[in-house]
C-alpha positions as CSV (number, residue, x, y, z in Angstrom):
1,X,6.6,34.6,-5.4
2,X,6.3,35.6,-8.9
3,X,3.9,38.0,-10.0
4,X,1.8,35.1,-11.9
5,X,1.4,32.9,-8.6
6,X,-1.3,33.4,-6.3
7,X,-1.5,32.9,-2.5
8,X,-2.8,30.0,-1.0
9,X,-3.8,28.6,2.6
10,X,-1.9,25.9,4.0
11,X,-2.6,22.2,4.6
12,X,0.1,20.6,5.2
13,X,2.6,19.8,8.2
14,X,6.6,20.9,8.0
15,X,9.0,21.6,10.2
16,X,10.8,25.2,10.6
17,X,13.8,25.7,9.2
18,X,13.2,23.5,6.0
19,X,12.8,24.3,2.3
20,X,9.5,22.8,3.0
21,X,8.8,25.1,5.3
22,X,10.6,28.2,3.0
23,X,8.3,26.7,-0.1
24,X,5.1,26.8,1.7
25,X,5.8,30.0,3.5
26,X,6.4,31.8,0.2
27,X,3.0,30.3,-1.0
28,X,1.0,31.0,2.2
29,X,-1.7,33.4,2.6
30,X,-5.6,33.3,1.9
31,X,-6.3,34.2,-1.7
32,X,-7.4,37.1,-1.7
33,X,-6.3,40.2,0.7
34,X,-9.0,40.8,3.9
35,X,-9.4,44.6,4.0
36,X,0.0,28.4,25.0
37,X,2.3,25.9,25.7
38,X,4.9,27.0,28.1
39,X,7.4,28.7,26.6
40,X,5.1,29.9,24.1
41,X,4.3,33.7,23.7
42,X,0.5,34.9,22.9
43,X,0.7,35.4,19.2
44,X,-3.3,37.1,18.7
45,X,-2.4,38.1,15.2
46,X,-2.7,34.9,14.2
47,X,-6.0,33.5,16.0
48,X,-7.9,31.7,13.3
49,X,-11.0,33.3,11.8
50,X,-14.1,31.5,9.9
51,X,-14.7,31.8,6.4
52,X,-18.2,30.2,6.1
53,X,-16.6,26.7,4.8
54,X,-17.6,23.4,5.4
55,X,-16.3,22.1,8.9
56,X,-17.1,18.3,10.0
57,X,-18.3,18.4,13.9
58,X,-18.7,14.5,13.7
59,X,-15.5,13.3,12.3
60,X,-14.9,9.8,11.1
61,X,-11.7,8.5,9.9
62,X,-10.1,5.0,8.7
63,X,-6.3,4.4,8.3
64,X,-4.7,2.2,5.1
65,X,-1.4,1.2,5.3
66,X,0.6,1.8,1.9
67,X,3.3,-0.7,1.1
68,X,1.7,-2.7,3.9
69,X,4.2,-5.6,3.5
70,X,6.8,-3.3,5.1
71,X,4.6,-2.7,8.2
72,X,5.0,-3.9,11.6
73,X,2.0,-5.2,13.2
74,X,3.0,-3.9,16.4
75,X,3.7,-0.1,14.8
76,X,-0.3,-0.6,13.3
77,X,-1.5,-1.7,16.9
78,X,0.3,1.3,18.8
79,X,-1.1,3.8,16.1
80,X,-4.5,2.2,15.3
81,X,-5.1,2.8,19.3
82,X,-3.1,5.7,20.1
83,X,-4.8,7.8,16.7
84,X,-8.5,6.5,18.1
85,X,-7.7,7.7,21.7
86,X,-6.3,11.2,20.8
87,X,-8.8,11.8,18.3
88,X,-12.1,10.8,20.9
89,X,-10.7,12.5,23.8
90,X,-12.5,14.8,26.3
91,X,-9.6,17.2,27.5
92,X,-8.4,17.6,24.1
93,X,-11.3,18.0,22.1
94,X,-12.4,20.4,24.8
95,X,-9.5,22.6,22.7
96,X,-11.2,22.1,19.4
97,X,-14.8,22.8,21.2
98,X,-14.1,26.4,20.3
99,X,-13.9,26.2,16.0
100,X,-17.8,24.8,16.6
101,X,-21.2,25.4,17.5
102,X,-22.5,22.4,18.9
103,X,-20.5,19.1,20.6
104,X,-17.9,17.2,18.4
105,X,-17.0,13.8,18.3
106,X,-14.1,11.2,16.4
107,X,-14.8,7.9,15.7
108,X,-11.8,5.5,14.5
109,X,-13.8,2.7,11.7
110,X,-10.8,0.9,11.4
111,X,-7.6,0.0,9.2
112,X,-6.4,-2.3,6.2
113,X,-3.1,-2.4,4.8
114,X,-2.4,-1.9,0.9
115,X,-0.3,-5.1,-0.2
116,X,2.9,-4.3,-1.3
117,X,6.8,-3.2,-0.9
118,X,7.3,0.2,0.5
119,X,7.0,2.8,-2.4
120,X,10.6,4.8,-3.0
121,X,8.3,7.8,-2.8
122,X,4.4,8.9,-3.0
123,X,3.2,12.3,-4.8
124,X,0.3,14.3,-4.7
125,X,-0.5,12.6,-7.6
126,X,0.0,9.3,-6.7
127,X,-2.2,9.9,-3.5
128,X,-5.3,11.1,-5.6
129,X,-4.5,8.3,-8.3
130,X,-4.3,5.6,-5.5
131,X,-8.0,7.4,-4.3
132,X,-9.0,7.1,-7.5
133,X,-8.3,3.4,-8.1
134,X,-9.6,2.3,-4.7
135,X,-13.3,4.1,-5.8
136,X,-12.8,1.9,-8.9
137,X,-12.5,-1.1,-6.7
138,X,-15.7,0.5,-4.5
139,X,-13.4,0.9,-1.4
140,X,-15.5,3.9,0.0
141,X,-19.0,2.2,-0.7
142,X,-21.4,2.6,2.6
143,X,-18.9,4.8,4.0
144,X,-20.6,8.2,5.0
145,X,-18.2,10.5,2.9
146,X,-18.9,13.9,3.5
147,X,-17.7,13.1,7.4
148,X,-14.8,10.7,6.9
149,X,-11.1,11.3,6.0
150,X,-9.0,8.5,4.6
151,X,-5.9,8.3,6.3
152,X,-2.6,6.6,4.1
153,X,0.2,6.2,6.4
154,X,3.6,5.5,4.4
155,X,5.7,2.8,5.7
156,X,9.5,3.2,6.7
157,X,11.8,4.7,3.9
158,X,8.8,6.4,1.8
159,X,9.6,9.9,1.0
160,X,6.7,12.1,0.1
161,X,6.7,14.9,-1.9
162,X,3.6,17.6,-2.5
163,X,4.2,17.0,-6.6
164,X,1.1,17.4,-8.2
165,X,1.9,14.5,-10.9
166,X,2.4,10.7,-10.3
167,X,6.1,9.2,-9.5
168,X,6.0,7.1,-12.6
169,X,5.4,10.8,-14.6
170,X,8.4,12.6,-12.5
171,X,10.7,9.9,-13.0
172,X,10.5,9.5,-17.0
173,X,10.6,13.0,-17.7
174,X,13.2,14.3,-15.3
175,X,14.2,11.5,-12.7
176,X,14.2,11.8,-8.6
177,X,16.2,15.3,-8.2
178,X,13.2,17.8,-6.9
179,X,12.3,20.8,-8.3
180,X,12.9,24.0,-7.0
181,X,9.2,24.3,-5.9
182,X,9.0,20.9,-4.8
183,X,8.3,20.0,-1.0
184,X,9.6,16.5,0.6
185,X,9.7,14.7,3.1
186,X,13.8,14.6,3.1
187,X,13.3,18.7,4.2
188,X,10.9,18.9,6.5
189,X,7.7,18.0,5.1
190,X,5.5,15.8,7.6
191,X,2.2,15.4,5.4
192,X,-0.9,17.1,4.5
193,X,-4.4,17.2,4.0
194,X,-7.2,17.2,0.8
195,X,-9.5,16.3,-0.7
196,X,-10.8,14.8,-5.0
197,X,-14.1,14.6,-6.4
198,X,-15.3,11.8,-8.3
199,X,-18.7,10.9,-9.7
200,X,-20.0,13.9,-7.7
201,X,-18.9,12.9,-4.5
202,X,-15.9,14.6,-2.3
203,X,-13.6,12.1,-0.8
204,X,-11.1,13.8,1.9
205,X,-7.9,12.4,2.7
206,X,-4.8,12.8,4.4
207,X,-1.3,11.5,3.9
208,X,2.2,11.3,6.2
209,X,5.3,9.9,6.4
210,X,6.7,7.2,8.8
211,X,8.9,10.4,10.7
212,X,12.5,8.9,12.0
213,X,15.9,9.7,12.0
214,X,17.2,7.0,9.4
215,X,21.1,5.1,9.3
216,X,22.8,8.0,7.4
217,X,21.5,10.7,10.0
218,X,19.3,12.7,7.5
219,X,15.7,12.6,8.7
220,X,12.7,12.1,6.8
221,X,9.3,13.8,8.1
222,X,9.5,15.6,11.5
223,X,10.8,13.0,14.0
224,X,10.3,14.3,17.6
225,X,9.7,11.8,19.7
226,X,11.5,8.4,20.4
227,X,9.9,6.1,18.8
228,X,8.7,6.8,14.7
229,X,5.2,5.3,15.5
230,X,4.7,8.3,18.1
231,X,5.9,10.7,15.3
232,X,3.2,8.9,12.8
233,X,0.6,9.1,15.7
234,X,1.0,13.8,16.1
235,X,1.0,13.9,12.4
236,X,-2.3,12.6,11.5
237,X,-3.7,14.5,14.6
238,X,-2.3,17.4,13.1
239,X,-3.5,16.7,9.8
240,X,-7.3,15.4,11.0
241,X,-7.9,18.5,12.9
242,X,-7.3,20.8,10.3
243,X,-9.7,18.6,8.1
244,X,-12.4,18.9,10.7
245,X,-11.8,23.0,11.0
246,X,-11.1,23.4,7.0
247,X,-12.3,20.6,5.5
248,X,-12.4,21.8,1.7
249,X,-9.0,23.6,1.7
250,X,-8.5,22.3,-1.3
251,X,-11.2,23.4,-3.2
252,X,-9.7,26.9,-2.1
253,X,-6.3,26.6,-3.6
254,X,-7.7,25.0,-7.0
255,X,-9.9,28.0,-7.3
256,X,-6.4,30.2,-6.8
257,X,-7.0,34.3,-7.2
258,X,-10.8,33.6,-7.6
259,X,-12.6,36.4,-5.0
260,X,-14.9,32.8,-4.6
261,X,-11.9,30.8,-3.2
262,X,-12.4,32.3,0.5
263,X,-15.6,30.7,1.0
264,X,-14.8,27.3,0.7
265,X,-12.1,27.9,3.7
266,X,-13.1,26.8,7.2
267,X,-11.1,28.4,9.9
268,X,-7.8,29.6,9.2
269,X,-5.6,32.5,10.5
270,X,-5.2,35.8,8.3
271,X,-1.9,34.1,7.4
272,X,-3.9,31.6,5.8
273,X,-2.7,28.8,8.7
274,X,-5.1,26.0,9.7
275,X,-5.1,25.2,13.1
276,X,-1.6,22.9,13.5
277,X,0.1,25.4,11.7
278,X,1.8,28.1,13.8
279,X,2.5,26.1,16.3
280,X,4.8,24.3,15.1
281,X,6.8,27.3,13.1
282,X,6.0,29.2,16.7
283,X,8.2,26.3,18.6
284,X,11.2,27.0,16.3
285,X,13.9,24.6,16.6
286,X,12.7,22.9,19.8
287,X,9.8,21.3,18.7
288,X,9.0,19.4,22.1
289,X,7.1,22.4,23.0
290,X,4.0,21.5,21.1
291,X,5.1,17.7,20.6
292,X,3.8,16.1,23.6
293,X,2.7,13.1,25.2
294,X,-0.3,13.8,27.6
295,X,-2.6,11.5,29.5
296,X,-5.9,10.7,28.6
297,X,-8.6,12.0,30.6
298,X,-9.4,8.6,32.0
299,X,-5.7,8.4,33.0
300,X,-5.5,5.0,31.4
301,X,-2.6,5.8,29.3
302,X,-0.7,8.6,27.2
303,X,-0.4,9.6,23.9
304,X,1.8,11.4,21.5
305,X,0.0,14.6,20.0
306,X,0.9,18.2,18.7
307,X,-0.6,20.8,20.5
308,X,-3.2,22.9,18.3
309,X,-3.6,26.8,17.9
310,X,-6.2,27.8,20.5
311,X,-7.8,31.2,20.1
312,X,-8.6,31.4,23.3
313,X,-5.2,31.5,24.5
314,X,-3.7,33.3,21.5
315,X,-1.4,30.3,21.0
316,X,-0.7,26.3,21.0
317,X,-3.1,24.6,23.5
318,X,-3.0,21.1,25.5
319,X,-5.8,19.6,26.9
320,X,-7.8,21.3,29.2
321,X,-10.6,20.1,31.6
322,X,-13.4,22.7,30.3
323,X,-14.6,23.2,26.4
324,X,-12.7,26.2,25.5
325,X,-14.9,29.2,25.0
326,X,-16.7,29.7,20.9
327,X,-14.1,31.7,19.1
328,X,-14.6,34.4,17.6
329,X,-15.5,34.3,13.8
């Protein structure tokens, strides 16, 4: 890092081993200083801590399809359900119990697809302009905003990037090559989380990449498991539990070195990690340690998660039968 840039706290997914994960490793960190799966070792020094920000015990979420004339029906079905199921269960929301004071719930409102072709690739900025048109258009109206994240699930072949400016912008001033600084999906980046204001209200969001192992054996996203919809599926339950435990993360890294920017950060570890974070840079290059199917608590089916950081074990956490005890703030 240069002496100019600041620390910031993480919100987005990447796998270890990748620039991404180099880039956002340099960055990480809260901004200012404070004075288990198997096969997974405690790791206590990074048990998440709250900072007094805003946390959403009552989550709602709805998922749009970009470049929905490159989707699969069945790949919507499978994550539509799978998404809903993870998200509302008992065993593993018994993990999460523990970053709240009272009960917590998830409830899936339902999807749309975007018309269109695939985009080549999606920025940042494109995410919050896209956000921004779909206000416009009154897309959010009689949604309850301050509990709901937007989900945008990119199609097949999208690369995303964590560029703060729109594709269109990028392209005309210094074509597709990445900067140095610049995070994709191409090296390791799986998605992330945020939020924009507009008109005085806060719209949260999350974005992720359509994860697989593509024709010329480079990968895009963080493909684990067999089939890309299952990979689609852990990110966004990644990425929706670290907006329900540090919702306004964003608002943290905008205000940069400001002795404020702590207290609009949920929980997070002294690292500045939300709660999928460690995890997956724990699990190194074997990545099915915390990429897992598990059954339901019904036992009516399965479904593709990544483990979360559990204070109460020190480490990545699957579902357990008993809400995990309050952490500690």
């Amino acid at each position: 890092m240069t002496a100019n840039s600041h620390r910031r706290p993480l919100n987005v997914s990447f796998r270890r081993g990748s620039s991404a994960e180099r880039i956002f490793r340099e960055r990480a960190g809260l901004p200012t200083p404070l004075a288990i799966a198997p096969g997974e070792k405690p790791t206590p020094s990074h048990d998440l801590h709250f900072h007094g920000g805003k946390t959403i015990s009552d989550l709602h979420f709805v998922n749009f399809y970009v470049g929905g004339d490159a989707w699969a029906a069945a790949d919507i079905a499978e994550i539509d359900s799978s998404l809903a199921a993870a998200m509302s269960d008992v065993n593993l929301n018994n993990v999460m119990q523990q970053y709240f004071q009272g009960s917590i719930s998830s409830i899936f409102l339902g999807s749309e697809k975007l018309p269109g072709p695939a985009p080549a690739r999606v920025s940042q900025g494109d995410v919050r302009s896209l956000i921004n048109t779909m206000a416009a258009q009154g897309k959010f109206q009689r949604r309850e905003l301050t509990s709901t994240v937007f989900n945008f699930m990119l199609p097949s072949g999208t690369v995303l990037n964590d560029n703060a400016g729109t594709s269109e912008v990028k392209a005309a001033r210094k074509g597709p090559i990445p900067d140095d600084d610049e995070a994709d999906s191409l090296h390791g980046l799986g998605g992330y989380h945020g939020s924009i204001h507009i008109n005085g209200d806060t719209i949260y969001y999350a974005v992720g990449v359509y994860s697989e192992k593509r024709a010329d054996g480079t990968e895009n996203g963080i493909a684990v498991f067999d089939q890309p919809w299952k990979n689609v599926v852990a990110t966004f339950y990644h990425e929706l539990n670290e907006a329900r435990t540090d919702a306004d993360v964003d608002d943290a890294i905008r205000a940069g070195n400001d002795p404020n920017a702590v207290k609009f950060l949920g929980w997070t570890s002294k690292q500045g990690e939300e709660c999928g974070d460690f995890p997956v840079f724990e699990s190194g290059n074997d990545l099915t340690k915390v990429f897992k199917e598990v059954p339901l608590t019904s036992g009516a089916a399965t479904v593709p998660v990544q483990f979360q950081y559990s204070d109460n074990v020190h480490g990545p956490e699957g579902p357990r039968t008993t809400p995990a005890k309050r952490a500690s703030a």
